[in-house]
N, C-alpha and C positions, 0 to 999 in steps of 0.2 A: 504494500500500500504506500510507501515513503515514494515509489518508485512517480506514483501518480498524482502526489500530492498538488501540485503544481495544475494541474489541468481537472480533477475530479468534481472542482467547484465550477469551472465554466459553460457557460450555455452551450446548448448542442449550435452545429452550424446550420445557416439557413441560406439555400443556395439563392446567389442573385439571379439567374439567367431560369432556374427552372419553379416551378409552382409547387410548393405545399401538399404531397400526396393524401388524400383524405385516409384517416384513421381506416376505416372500415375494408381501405383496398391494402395498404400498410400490411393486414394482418393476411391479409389474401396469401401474399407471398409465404405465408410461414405455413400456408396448411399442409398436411401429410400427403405425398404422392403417391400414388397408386402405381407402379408401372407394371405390374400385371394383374390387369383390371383382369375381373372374372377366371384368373386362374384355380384362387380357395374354391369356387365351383365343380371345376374341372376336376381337384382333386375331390373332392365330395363328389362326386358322380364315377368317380373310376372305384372311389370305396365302398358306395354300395354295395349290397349284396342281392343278387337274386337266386335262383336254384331253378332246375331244371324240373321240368314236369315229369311226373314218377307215370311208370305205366302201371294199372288197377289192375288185379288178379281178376280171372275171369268168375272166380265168384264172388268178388267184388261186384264187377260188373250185371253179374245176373240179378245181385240184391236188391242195386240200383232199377234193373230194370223192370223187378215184381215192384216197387214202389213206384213206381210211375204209373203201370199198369192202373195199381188199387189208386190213387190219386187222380187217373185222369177219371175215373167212375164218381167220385166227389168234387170234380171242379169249379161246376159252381158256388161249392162254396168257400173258394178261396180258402184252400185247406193251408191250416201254418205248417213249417217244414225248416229245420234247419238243415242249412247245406254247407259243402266242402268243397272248394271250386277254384280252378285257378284259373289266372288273370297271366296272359303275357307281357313284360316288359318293354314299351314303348322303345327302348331306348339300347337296349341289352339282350341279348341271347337266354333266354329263363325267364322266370315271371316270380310272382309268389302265391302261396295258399291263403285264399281268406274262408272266415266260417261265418254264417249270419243267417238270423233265425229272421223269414220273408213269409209273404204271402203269395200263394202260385195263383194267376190269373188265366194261364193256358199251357198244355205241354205243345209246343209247334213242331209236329212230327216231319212235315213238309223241311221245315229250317230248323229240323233238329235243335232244337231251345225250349229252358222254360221261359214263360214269361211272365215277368212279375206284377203285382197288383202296381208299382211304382214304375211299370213301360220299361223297368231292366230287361237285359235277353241273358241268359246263362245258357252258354254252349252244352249240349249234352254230353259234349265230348272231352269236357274241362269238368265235371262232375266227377269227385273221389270220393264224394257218402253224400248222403239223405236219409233222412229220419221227420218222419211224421210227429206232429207236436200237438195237431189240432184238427181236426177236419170232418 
């Protein structure tokens, strides 16, 4: 501090020839740079996880398809039904398992789908269980 003694007390300088930079652009200069914008994304999308779709044992597959059977004889009334169903990955090779207890509004044999009271389509071919809950 001895070293500054001499100058620590003096005004700051104010240039003749340029203007006064307003405070609020001042601070502009000192904000943090990004220079690779959207890279944290990039790695947050290569870390996801997704998983490969499993194939159902065929009697798996037959459970599935006596419940459908016995469900489309009650359709009308929008029988409840928890299912197991995956979803493929937009973005990625695999998808994931979701499970979610719905309301069936039609089995669409033609587009092989259910379809749900909420105009969802569930592939019949992405179905890994079903279980009757209400109907």
């Amino acid at each position: 501090m001895e070293k500054y003694k001499e100058i620590i007390t003096l005004a700051p300088h104010v240039s003749e020839t340029r203007p006064r930079m307003p405070q609020r652009d001042r601070a502009a200069q000192f904000a943090p740079f990004a220079a690779l914008t959207g890279f944290e994304d990039d790695i947050r999308e290569t870390a996801r996880q997704v998983r490969a779709k499993t194939e159902i044992s065929e009697e798996i597959r037959e459970r599935i398809d006596r419940t459908l059977r016995y469900l489309s004889l009650w359709i009308e009334r929008e029988p409840q039904v928890r299912v197991v169903y995956f979803v493929r990955d937009k973005r990625k090779n695999g998808g994931a398992y979701y499970t979610e207890e719905v309301a069936i509004k039609k089995i669409d044999t033609v587009k092989t789908a259910l379809i749900l009271t909420d105009d969802r389509k569930i592939p019949l071919d992405d179905l890994a269980d079903i279980q009757i809950l209400s109907g």
